[in-house]
C-alpha positions as CSV (number, residue, x, y, z in Angstrom):
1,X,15.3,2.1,35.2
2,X,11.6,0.4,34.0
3,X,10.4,4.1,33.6
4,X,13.3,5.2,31.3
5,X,12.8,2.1,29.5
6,X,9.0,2.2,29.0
7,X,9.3,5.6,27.9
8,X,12.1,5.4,25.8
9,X,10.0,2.2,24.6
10,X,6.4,4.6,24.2
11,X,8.3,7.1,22.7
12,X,9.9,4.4,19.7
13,X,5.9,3.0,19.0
14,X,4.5,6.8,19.1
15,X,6.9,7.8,16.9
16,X,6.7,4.6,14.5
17,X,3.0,4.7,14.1
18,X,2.9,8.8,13.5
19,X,5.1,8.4,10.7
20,X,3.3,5.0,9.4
21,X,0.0,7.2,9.7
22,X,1.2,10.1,7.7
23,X,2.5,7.9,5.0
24,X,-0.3,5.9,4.5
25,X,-2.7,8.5,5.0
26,X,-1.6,10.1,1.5
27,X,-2.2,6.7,0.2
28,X,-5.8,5.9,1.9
29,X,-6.8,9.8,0.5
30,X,-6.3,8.6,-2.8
31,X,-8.1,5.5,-2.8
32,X,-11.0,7.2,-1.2
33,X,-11.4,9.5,-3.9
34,X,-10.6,7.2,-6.6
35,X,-13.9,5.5,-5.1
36,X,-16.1,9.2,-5.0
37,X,-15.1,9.6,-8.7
38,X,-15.7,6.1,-9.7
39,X,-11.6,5.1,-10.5
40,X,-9.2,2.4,-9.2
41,X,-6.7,4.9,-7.4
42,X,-3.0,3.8,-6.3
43,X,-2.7,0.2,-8.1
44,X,0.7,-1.0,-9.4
45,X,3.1,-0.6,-6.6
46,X,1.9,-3.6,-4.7
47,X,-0.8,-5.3,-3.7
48,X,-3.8,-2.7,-4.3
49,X,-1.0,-0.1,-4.3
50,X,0.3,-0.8,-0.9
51,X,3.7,0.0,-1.5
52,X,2.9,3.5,-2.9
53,X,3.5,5.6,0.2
54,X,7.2,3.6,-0.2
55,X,7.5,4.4,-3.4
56,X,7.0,8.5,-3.1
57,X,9.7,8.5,-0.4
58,X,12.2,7.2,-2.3
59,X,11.2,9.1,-5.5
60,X,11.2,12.2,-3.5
61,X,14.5,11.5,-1.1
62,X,16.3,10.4,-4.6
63,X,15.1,13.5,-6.9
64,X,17.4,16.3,-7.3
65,X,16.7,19.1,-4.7
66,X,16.6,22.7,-6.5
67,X,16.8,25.5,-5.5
68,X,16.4,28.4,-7.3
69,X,19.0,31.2,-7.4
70,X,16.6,33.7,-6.6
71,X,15.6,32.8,-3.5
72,X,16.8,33.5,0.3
73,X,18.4,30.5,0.8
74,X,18.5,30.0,4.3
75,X,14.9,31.0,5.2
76,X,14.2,29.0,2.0
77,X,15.1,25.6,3.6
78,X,14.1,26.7,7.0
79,X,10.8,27.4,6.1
80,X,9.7,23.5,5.7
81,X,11.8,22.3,8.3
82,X,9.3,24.8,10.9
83,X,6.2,23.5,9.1
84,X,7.4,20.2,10.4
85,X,8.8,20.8,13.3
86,X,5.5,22.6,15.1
87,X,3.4,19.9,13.3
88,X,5.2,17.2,15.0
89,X,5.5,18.3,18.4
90,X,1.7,18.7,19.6
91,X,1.5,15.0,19.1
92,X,3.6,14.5,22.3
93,X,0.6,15.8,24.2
94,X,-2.2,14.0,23.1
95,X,-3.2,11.0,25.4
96,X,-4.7,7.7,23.8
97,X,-5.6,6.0,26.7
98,X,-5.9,5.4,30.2
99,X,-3.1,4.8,32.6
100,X,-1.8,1.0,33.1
101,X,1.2,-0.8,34.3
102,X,3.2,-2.0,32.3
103,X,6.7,-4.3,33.7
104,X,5.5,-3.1,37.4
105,X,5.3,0.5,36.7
106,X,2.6,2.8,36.4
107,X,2.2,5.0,32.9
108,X,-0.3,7.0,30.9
109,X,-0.7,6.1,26.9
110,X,0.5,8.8,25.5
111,X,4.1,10.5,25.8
112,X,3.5,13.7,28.4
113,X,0.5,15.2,30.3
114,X,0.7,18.9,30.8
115,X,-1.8,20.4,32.9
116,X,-2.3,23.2,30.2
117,X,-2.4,20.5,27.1
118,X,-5.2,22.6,25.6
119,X,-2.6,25.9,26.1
120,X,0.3,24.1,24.4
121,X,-1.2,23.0,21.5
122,X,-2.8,26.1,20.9
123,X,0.4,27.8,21.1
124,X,2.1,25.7,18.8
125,X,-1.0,25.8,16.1
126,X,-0.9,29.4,16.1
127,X,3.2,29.4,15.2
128,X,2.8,26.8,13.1
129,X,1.9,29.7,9.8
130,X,5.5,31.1,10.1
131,X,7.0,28.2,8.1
132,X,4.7,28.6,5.3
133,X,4.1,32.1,5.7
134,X,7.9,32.4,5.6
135,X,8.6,29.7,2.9
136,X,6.2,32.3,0.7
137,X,8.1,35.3,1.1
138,X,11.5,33.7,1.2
139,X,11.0,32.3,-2.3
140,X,11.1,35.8,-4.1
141,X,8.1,34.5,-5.7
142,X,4.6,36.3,-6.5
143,X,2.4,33.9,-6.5
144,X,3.9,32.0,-3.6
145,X,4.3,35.3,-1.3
146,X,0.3,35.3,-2.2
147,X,-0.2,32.4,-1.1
148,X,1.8,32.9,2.4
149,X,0.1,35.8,3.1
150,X,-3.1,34.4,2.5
151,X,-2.1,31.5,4.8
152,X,-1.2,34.2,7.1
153,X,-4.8,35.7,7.0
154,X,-6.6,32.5,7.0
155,X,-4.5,30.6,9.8
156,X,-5.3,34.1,12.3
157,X,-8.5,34.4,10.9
158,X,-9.6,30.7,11.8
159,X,-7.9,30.7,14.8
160,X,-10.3,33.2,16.6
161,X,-13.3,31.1,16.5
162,X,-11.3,28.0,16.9
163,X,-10.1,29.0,20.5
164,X,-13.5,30.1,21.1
165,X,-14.5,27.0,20.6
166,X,-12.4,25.4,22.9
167,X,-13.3,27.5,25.3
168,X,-17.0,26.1,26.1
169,X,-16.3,22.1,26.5
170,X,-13.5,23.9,29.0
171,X,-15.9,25.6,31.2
172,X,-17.8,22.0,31.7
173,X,-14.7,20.5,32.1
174,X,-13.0,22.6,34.1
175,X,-9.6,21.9,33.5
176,X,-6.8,22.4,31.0
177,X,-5.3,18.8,31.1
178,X,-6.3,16.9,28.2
179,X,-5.7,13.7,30.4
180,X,-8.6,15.1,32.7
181,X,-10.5,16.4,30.1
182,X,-10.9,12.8,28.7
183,X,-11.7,11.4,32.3
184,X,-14.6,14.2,33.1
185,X,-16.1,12.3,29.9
186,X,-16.4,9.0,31.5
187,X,-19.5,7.7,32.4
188,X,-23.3,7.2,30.9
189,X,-26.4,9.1,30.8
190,X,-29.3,6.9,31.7
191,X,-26.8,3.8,31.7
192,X,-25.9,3.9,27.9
193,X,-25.6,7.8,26.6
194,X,-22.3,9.1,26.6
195,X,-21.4,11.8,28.6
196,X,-18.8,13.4,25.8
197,X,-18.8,16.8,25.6
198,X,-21.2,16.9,22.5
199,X,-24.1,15.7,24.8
200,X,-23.0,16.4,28.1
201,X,-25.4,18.6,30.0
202,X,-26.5,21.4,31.0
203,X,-25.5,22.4,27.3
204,X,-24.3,20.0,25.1
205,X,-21.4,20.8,22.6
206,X,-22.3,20.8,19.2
207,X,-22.2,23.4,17.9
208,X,-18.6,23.9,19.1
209,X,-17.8,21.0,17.8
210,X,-18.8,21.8,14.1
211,X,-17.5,25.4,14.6
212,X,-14.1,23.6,16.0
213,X,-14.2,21.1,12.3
214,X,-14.9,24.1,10.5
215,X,-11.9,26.0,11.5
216,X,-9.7,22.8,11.9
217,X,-10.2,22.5,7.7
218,X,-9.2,26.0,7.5
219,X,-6.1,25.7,9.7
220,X,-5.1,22.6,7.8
221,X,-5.2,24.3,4.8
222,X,-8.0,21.3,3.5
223,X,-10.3,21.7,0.9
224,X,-13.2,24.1,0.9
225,X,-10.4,26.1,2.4
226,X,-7.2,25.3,0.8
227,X,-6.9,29.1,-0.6
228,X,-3.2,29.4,-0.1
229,X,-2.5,26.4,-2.7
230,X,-5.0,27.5,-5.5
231,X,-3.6,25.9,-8.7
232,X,-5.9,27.8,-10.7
233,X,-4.9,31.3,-9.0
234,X,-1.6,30.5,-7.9
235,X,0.3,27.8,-9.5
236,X,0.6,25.7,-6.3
237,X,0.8,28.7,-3.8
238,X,3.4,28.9,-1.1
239,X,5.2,25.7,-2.3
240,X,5.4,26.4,-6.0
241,X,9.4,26.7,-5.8
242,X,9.7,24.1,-3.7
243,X,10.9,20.3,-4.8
244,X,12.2,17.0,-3.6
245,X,11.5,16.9,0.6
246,X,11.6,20.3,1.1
247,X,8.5,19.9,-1.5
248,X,7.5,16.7,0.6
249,X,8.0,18.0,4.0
250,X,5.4,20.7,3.7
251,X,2.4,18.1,2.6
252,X,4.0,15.8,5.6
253,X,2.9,19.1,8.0
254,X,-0.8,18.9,6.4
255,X,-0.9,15.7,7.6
256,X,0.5,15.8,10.5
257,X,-1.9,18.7,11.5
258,X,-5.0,17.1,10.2
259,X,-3.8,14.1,12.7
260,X,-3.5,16.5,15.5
261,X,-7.1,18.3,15.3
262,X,-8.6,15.0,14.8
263,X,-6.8,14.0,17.7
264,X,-7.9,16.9,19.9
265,X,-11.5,16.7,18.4
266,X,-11.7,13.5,20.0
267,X,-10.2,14.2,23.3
268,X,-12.0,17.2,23.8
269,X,-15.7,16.6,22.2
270,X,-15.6,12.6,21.4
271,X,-14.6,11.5,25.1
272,X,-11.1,10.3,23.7
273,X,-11.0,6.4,24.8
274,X,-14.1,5.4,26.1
275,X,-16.3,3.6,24.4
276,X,-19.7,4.6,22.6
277,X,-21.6,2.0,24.8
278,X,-20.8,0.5,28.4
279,X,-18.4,-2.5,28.7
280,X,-21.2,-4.3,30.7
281,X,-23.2,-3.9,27.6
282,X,-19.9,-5.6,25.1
283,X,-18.4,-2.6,23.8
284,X,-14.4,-4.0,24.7
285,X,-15.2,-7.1,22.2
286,X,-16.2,-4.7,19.7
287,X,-12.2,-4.4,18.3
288,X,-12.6,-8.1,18.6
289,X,-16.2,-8.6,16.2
290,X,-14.8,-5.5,14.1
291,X,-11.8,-7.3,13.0
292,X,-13.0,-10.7,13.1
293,X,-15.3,-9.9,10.4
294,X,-12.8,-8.1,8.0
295,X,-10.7,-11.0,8.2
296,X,-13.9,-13.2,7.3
297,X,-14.7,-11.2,4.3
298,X,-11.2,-11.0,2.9
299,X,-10.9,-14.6,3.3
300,X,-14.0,-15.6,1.4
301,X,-13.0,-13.2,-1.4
302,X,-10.1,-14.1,-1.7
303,X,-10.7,-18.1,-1.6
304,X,-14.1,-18.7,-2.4
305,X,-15.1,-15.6,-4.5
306,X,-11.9,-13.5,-5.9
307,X,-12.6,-10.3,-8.1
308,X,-12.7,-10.7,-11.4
309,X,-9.7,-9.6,-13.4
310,X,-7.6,-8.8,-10.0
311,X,-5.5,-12.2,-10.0
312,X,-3.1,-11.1,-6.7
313,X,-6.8,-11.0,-4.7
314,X,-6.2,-15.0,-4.6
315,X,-3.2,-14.6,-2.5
316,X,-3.2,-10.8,-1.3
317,X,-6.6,-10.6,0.6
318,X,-6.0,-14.4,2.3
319,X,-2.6,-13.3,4.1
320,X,-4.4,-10.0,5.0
321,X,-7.1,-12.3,5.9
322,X,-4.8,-13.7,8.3
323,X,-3.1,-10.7,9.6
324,X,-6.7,-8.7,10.8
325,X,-7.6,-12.5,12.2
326,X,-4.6,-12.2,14.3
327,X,-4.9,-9.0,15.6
328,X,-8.5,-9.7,16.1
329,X,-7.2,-12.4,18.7
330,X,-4.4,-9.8,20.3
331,X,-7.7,-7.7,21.6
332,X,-9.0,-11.4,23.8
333,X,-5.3,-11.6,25.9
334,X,-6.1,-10.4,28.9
335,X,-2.5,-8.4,29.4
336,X,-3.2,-6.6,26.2
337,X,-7.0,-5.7,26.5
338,X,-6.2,-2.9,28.7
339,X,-3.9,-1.0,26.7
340,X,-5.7,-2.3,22.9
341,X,-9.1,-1.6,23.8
342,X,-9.1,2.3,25.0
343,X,-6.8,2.8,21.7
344,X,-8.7,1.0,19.4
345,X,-12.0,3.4,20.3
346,X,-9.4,6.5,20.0
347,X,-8.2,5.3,16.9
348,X,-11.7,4.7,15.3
349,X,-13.1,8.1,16.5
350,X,-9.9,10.0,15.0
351,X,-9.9,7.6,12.2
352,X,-13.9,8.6,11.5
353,X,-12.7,12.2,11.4
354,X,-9.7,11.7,9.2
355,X,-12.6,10.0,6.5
356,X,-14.6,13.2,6.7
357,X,-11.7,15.2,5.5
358,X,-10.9,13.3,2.6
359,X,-14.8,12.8,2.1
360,X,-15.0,16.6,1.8
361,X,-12.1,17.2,-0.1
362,X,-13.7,15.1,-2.9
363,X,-17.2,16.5,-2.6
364,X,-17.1,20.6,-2.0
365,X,-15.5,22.7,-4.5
366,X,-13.2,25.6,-3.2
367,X,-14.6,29.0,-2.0
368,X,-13.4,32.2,-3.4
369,X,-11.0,34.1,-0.9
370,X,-13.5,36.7,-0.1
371,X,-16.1,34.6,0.9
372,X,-13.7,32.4,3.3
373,X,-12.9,35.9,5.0
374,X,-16.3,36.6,5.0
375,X,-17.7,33.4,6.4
376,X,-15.3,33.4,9.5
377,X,-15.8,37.3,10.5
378,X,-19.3,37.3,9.8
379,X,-20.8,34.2,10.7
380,X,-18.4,31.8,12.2
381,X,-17.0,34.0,14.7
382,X,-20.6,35.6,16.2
383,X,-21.8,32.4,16.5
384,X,-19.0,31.1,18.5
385,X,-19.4,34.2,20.7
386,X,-23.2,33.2,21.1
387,X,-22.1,29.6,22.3
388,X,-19.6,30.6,24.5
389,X,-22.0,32.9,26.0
390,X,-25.3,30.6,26.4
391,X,-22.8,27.6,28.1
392,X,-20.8,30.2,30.4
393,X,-25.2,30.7,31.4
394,X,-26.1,27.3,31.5
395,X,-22.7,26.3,33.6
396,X,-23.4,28.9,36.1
397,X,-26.8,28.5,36.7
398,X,-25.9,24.8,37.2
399,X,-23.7,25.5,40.1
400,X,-20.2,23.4,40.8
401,X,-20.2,20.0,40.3
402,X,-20.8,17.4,42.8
């Protein structure tokens, strides 16, 4: 009975906090590059725009829902509903921490371990084109069958040297589990360099791990890549005859993808929930020091030293003062440290990557189709070969482990 419960009870906070993240993720974008271009951003729904992410879904659940009469109506509203679906369910894979016990029993952090994670989520990535691929042909629409059929090309494309990729930090870690995967990562070099995948020997991962972020912006459809949305080419792309949340439900897939590959980024090349330094040397009160000093700084801004011309800072930075020195405490129980601390470092490696995809999207301009083609056949996909082919070397003239 404790099992059904806990994972009927994993599967609610998963669930809540993927959908909190996507929301919210829209909003942190565009504060981010309100900052790069020197502009305030979300502002007026709430404190510092807060409620924004609210305030979209019921603008977009509450707008009128067209659909045009030229259209194939069923594939029409299937099409986002499969963008959805396969960007949801690779989440149910992805572990975010260790195993504890939790009421007596025994469970991982995270909703299911298959022993070919890396398999599954591959599979579903590689269907996941059909919904936009078949929301552009199924809206009788030029510019939007362009723009699925460039998604078509750029997703298979992309999804070469991506696999490839994967393939090397596989043949160190010698298993398909991303559970495993994440534990072959444990440990320290010289007592304080981590053994990820990026710098575990006899060849460290690098450059599969930038040829793996590279194709991961492609796959998302993210700037420098975002090809089959040109506005200036094609309206809006695949989506142009798309409103209300069908509209919605096809940027709620980007998300939700960009989540996922930052996920599997860290699992497979950032040693998932293990901490950059040993415990021994302080690394579980980091969450602690982290937060601690957030709360600190929005505290004295907010009391002693409040922004000119922002009058809710007097009374909307103390209470979120408050709240980060709360959860700042939550990380010093001893029941809770086990299960806050390995999430917390998941979080803030995913949560890094996350920042260098909006950090790109408001810094590279987009690259002309050609040269996207010609970039992943030409360059991108050699030199994946090349590293697959120097670690396969380097693993076998190492010899099995142990």
């Amino acid at each position: 009975m404790n099992f059904f419960l806990i994972s009927l009870i994993k599967t609610g906070i998963v669930a809540g906090a993927f959908m909190t993240t996507l929301a919210y993720l829209q909003w942190i974008e565009r504060k981010v590059l309100a900052h790069i271009q020197s502009r305030l951003g979300p502002y007026r729904v709430g404190p510092h725009g807060l409620l924004q992410p609210l305030a979209d879904v019921l603008k977009l659940t509450t707008k009128e829902g067209f659909v045009p009469s030229h259209v194939n109506v069923f594939f029409y509203v299937l099409a986002p509903f499969l963008a959805v679906l396969f960007a949801l369910i690779s989440i149910c894979v992805i572990p975010f921490g260790p195993s504890v016990e939790i009421l007596g029993v025994k469970t991982d952090l995270g909703l299911a371990d298959l022993n070919i994670g890396v398999l599954f989520v591959l599979a579903i990535s590689s269907v996941g084109v059909y919904g936009i691929a078949l929301g552009g042909w199924a809206s009788n629409n030029k510019y939007s069958l362009m723009g699925g059929l460039r998604s078509s090309a750029q997703m298979i494309s992309y999804e070469l040297p991506m696999a490839i990729a994967l393939v090397s930090p596989l043949l160190l870690l010698n298993d398909l589990s991303l559970r495993t995967i994440v534990n072959e990562q444990a440990g320290y070099y010289l007592g304080v360099i981590p053994k990820w995948s990026i710098l575990q020997m006899p060849f460290p991962q690098v450059f599969s791990f930038l040829i793996f972020l590279i194709s991961a912006f492609a796959e998302t459809n993210r700037v420098p890549f975002d090809l089959p949305e040109a506005e200036n080419e094609l309206v809006a792309g695949f989506h142009t005859e798309y409103s209300s949340l069908n509209f919605a439900a096809f940027f709620m897939a980007e998300y939700a993808n960009m989540v996922t590959v930052t996920c599997m980024a860290t699992v497979l090349f950032l040693g998932g929930w293990h901490p950059l330094w040993p415990a021994e040397y302080g690394s579980d009160y980091a969450p602690f020091a982290l937060l601690a000093a957030g709360s600190a700084m929005l505290l004295f801004h907010g009391i002693v030293q409040p922004v000119r011309g922002r009058k809710w800072d007097r009374y909307s930075m103390p209470v979120a003062g408050l709240v980060f020195g709360a959860l700042s405490l939550l990380f010093l129980l001893p029941a809770l440290k086990p299960v806050l601390v390995p999430v917390f470092w998941f979080v803030a490696k995913a949560g890094v990557l996350l920042f260098l995809f909006i950090w790109i999207r408001g810094t590279l301009p987009r690259f002309r189709y050609d040269q996207l083609m010609n970039f992943t056949w030409k360059f991108l996909f050699p030199v994946a070969i090349v590293n697959l082919l120097i670690t396969a070397l380097a693993v076998a003239l190492q010899g099995p482990k142990g």
